[in-house]
mmCIF file of the C-alpha atoms, coordinates in Angstrom:
data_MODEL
# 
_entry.id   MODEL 
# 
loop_
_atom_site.group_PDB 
_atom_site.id 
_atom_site.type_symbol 
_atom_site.label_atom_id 
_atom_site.label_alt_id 
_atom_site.label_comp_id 
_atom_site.label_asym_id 
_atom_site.label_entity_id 
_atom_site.label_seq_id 
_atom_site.pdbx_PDB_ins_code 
_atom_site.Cartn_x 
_atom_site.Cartn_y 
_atom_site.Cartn_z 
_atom_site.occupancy 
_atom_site.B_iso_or_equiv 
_atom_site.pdbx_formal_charge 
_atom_site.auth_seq_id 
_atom_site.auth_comp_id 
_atom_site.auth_asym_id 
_atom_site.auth_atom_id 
_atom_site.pdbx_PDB_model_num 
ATOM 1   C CA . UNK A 1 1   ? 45.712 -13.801 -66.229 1.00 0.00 ? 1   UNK A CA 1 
ATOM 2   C CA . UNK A 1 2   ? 49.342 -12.424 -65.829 1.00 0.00 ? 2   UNK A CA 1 
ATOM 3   C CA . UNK A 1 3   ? 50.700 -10.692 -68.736 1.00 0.00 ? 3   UNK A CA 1 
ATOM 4   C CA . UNK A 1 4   ? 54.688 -9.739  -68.855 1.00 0.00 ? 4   UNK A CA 1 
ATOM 5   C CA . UNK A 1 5   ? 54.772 -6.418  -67.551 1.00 0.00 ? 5   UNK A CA 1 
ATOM 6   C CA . UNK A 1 6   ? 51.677 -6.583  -64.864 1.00 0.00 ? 6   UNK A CA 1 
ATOM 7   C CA . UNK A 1 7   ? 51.215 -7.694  -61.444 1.00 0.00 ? 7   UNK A CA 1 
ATOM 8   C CA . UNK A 1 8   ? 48.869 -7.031  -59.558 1.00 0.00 ? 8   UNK A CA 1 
ATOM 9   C CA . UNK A 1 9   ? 48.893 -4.679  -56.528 1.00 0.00 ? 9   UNK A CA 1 
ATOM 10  C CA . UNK A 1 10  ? 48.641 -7.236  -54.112 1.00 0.00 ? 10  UNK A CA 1 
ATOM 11  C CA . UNK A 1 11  ? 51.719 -8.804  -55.187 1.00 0.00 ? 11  UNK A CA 1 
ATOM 12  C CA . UNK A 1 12  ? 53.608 -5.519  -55.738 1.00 0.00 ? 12  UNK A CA 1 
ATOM 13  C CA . UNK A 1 13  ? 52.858 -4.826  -51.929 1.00 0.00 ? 13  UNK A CA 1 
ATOM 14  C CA . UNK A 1 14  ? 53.772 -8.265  -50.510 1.00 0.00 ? 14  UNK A CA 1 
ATOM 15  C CA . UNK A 1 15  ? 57.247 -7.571  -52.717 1.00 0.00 ? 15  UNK A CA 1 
ATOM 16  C CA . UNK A 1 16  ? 57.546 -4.895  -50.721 1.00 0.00 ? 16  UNK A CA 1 
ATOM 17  C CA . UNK A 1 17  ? 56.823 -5.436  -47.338 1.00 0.00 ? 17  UNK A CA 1 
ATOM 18  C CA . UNK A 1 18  ? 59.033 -8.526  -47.819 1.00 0.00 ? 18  UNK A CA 1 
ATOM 19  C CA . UNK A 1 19  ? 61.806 -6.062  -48.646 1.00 0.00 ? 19  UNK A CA 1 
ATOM 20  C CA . UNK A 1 20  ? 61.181 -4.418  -45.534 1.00 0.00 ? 20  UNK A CA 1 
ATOM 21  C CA . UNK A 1 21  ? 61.341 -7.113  -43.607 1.00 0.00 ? 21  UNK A CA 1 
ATOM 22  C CA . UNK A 1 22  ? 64.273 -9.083  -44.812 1.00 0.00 ? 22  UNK A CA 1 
ATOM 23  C CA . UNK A 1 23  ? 66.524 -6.221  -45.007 1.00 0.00 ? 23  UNK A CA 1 
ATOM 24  C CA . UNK A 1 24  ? 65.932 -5.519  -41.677 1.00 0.00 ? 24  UNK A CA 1 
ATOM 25  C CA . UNK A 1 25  ? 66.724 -9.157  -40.927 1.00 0.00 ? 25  UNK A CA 1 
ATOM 26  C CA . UNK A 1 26  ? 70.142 -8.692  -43.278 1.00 0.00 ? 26  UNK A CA 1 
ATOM 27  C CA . UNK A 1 27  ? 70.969 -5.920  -42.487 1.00 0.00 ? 27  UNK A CA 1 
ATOM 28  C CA . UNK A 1 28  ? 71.940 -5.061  -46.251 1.00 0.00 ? 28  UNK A CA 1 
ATOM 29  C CA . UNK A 1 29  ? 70.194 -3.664  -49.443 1.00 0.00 ? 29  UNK A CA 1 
ATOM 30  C CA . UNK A 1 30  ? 70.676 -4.923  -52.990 1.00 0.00 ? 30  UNK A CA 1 
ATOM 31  C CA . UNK A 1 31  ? 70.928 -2.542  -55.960 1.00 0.00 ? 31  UNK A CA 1 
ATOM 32  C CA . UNK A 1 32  ? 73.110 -3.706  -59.375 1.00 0.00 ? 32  UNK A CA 1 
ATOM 33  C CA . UNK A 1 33  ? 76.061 -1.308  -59.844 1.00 0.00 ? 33  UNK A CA 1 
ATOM 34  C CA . UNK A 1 34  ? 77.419 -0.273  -63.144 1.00 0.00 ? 34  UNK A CA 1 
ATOM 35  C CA . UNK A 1 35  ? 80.210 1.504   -64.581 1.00 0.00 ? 35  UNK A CA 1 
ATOM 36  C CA . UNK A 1 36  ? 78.323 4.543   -64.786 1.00 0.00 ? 36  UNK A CA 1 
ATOM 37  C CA . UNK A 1 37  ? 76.119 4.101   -61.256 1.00 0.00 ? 37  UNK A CA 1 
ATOM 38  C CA . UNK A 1 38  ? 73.215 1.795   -59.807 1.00 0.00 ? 38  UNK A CA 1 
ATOM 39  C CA . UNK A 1 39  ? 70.546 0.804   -61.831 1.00 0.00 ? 39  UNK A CA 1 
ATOM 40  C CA . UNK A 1 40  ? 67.100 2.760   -62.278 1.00 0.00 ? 40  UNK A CA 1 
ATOM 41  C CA . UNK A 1 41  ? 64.136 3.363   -64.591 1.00 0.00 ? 41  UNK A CA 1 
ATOM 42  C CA . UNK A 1 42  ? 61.670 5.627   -65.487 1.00 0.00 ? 42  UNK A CA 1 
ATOM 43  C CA . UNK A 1 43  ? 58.701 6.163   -62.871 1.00 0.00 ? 43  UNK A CA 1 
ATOM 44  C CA . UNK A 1 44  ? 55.396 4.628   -63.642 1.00 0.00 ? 44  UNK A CA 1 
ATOM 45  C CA . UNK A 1 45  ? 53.720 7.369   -62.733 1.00 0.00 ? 45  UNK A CA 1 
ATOM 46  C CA . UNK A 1 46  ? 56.131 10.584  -63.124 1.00 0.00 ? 46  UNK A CA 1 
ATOM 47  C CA . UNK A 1 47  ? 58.124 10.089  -66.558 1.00 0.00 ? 47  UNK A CA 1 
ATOM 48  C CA . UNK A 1 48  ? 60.171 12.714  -65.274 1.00 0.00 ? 48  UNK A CA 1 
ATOM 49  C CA . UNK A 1 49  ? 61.188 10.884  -62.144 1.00 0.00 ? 49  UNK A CA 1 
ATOM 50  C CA . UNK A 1 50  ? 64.280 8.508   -62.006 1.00 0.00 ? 50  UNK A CA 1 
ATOM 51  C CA . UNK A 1 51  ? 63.611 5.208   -59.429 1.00 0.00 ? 51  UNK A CA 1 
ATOM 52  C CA . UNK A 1 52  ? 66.517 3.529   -57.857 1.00 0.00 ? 52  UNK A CA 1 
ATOM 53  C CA . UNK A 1 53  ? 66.142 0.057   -57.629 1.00 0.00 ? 53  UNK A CA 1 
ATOM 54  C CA . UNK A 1 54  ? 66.534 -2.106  -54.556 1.00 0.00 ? 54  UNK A CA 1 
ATOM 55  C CA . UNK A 1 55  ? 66.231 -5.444  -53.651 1.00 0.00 ? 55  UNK A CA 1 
ATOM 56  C CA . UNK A 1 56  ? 66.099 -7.329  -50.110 1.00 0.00 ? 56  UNK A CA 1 
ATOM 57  C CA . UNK A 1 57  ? 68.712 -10.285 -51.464 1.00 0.00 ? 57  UNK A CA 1 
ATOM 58  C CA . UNK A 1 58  ? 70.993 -11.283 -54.379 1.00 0.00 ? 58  UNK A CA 1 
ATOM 59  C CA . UNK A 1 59  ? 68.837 -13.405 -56.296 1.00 0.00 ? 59  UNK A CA 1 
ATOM 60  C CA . UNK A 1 60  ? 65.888 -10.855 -56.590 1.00 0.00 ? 60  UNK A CA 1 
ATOM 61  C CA . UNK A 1 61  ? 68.546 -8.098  -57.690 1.00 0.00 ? 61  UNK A CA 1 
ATOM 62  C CA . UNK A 1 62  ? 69.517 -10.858 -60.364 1.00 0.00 ? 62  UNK A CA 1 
ATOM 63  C CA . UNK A 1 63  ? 66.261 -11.672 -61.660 1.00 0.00 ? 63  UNK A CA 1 
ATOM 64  C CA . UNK A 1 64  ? 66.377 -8.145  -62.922 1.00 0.00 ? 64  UNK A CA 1 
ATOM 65  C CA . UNK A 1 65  ? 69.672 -8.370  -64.781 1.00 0.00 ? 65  UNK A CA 1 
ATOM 66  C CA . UNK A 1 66  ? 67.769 -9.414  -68.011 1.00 0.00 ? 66  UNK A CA 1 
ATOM 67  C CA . UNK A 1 67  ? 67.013 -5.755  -68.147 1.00 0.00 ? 67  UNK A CA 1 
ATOM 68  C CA . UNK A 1 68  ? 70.513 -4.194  -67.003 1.00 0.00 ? 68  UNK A CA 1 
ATOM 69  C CA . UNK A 1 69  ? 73.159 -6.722  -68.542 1.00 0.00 ? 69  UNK A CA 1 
ATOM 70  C CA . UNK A 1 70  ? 75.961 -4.296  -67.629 1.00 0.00 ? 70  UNK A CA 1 
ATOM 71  C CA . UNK A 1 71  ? 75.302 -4.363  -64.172 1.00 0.00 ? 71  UNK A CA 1 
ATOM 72  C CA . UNK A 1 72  ? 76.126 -7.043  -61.215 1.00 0.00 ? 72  UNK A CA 1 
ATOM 73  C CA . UNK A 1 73  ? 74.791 -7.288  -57.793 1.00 0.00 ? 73  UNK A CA 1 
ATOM 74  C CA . UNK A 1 74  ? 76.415 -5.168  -54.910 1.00 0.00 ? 74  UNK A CA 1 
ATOM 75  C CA . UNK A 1 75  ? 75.255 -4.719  -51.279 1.00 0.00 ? 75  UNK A CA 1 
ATOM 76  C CA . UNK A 1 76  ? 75.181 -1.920  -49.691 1.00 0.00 ? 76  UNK A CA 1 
ATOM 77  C CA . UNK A 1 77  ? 74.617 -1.865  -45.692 1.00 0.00 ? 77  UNK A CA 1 
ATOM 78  C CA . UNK A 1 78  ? 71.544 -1.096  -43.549 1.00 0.00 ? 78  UNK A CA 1 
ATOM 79  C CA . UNK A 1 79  ? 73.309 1.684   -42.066 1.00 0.00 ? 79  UNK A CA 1 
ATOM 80  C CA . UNK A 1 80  ? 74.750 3.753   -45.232 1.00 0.00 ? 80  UNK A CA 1 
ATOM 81  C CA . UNK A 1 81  ? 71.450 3.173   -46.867 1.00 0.00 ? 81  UNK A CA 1 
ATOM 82  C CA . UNK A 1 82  ? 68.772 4.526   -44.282 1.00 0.00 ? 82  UNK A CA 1 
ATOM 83  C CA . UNK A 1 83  ? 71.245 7.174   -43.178 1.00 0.00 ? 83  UNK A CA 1 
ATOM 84  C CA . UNK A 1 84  ? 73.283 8.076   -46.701 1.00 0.00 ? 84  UNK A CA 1 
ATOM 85  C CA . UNK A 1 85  ? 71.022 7.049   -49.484 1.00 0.00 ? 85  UNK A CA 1 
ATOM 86  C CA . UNK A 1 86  ? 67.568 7.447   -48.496 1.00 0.00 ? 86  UNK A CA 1 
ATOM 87  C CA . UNK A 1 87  ? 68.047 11.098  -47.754 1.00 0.00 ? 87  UNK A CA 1 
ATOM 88  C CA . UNK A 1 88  ? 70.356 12.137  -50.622 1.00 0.00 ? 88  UNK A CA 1 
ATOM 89  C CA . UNK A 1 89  ? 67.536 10.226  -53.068 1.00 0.00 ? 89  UNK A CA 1 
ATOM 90  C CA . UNK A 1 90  ? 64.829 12.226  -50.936 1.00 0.00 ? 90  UNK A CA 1 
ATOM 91  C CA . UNK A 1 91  ? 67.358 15.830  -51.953 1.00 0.00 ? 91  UNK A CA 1 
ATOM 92  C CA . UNK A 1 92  ? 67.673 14.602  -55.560 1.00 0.00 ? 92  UNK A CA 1 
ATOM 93  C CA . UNK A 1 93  ? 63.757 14.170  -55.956 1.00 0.00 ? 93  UNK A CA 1 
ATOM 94  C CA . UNK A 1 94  ? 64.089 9.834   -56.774 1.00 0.00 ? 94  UNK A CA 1 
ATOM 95  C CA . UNK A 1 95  ? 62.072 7.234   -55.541 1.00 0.00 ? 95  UNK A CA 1 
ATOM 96  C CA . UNK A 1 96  ? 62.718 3.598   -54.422 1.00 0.00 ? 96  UNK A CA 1 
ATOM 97  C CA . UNK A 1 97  ? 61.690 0.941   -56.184 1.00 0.00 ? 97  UNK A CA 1 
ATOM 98  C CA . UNK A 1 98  ? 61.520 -2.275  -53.626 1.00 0.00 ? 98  UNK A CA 1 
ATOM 99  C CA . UNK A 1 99  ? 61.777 -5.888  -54.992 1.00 0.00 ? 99  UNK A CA 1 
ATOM 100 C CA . UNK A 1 100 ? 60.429 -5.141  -58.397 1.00 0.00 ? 100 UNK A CA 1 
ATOM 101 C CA . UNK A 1 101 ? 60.455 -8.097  -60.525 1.00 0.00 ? 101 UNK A CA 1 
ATOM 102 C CA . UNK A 1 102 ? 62.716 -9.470  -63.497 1.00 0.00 ? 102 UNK A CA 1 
ATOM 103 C CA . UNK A 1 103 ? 60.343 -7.511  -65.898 1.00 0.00 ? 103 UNK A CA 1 
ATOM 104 C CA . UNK A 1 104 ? 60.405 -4.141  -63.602 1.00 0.00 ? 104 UNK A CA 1 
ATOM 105 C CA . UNK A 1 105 ? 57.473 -4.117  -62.374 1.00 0.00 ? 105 UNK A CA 1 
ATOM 106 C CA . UNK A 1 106 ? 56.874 -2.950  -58.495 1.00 0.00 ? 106 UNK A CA 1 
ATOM 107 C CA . UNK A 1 107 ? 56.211 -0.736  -56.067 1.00 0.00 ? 107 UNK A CA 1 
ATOM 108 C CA . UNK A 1 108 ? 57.574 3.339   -56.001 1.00 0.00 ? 108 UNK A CA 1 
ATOM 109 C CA . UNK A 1 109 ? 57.715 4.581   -52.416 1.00 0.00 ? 109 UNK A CA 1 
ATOM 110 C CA . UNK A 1 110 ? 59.550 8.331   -51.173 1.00 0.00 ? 110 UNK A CA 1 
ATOM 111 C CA . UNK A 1 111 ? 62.620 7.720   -49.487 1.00 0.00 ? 111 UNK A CA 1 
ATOM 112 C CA . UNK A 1 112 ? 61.439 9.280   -46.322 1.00 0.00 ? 112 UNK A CA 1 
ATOM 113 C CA . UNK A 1 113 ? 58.419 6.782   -46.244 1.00 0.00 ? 113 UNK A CA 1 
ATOM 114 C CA . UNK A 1 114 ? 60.922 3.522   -46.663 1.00 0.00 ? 114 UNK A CA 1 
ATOM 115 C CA . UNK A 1 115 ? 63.214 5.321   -43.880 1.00 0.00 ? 115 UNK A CA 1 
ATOM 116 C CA . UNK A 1 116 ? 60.666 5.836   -41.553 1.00 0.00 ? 116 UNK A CA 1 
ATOM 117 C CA . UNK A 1 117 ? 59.000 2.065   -42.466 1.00 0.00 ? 117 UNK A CA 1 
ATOM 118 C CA . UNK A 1 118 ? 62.135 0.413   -41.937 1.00 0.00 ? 118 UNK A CA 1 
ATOM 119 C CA . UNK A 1 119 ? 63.277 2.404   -38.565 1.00 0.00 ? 119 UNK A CA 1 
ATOM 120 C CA . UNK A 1 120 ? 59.726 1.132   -37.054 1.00 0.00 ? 120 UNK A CA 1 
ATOM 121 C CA . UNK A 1 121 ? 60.880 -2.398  -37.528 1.00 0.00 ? 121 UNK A CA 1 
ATOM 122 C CA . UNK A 1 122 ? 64.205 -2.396  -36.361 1.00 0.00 ? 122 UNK A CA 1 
ATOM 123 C CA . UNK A 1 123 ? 65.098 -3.449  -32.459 1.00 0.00 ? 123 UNK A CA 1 
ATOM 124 C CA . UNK A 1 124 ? 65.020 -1.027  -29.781 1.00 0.00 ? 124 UNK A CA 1 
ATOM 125 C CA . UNK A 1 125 ? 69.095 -2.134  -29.997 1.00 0.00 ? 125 UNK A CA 1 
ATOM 126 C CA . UNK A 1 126 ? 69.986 -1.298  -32.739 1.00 0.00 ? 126 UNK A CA 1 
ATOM 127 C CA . UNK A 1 127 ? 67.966 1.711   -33.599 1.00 0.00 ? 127 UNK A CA 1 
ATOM 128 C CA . UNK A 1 128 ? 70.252 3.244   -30.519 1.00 0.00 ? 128 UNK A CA 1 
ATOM 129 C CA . UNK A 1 129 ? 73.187 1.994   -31.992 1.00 0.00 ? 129 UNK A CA 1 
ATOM 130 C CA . UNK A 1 130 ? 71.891 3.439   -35.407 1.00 0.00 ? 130 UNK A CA 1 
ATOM 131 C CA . UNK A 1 131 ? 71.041 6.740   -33.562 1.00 0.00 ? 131 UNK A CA 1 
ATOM 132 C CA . UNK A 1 132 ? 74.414 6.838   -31.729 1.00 0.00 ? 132 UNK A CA 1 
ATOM 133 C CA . UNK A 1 133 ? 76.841 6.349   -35.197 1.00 0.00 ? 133 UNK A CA 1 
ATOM 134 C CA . UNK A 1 134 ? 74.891 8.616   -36.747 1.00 0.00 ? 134 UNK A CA 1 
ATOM 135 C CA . UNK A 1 135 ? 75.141 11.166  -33.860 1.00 0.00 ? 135 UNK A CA 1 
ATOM 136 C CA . UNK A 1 136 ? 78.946 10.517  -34.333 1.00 0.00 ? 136 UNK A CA 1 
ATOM 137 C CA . UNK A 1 137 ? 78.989 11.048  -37.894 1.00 0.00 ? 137 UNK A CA 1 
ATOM 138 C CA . UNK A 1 138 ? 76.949 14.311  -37.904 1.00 0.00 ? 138 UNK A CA 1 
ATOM 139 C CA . UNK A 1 139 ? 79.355 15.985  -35.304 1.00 0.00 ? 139 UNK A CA 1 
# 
């Protein structure tokens, strides 16, 4: 029996691997932006840890709106996010959250994990042409 609030793991891992694999397909990330930043919550298992939430498309970032009515869905690219966010969230001590559900419930994963699990599914293509903007960008 499902209760609000619970899935089980099986379903919080199938979340995420879809994540992985449809914003490698998209080449975009979901989050829902506010006036005063993107939208977290509390860590399941670290109360002291903040977890930015990300979704793979628009209508999973929306089914979380319920809980963050000041907030609307807003894409930011495959690039910025493995190369920008991931490692500023991985400086700042957050976690992702991948495809959590309506009621917030989902997977918490270190940035450098999701990095590295999302580089290892990307083409041979365009991890060089990932490897040679970012070689631009860094100087």
């Amino acid at each position: 029996m499902n209760q609000p609030g619970y899935r089980d793991t099986a379903t919080c891992i199938d979340n995420h691997e879809r994540f992985v694999r449809r914003v490698v397909e998209c080449g975009q990330v979901w989050g829902l932006k506010g006036d005063n930043g993107w939208a977290f919550a509390e860590s399941n298992e670290n109360e002291e840890t903040s977890v930015l939430l990300f979704w793979s498309d628009e209508p999973y970032a929306r089914r979380a709106q319920s809980e963050f009515t000041e907030y609307t869905p807003a894409t930011i690219n495959l690039f910025d996010f493995l190369y920008r966010w991931l490692p500023g969230m991985t400086r700042d001590g957050l976690l992702v959250g991948t495809n959590w559900t309506g009621d917030l419930v989902g997977i918490e994963t270190d940035p450098f994990n999701l990095r590295e699990e999302i580089e290892a599914k990307l083409s041979p293509e365009l991890t060089a042409q990932y490897k040679t903007k970012y070689e631009e960008l860094s100087g």
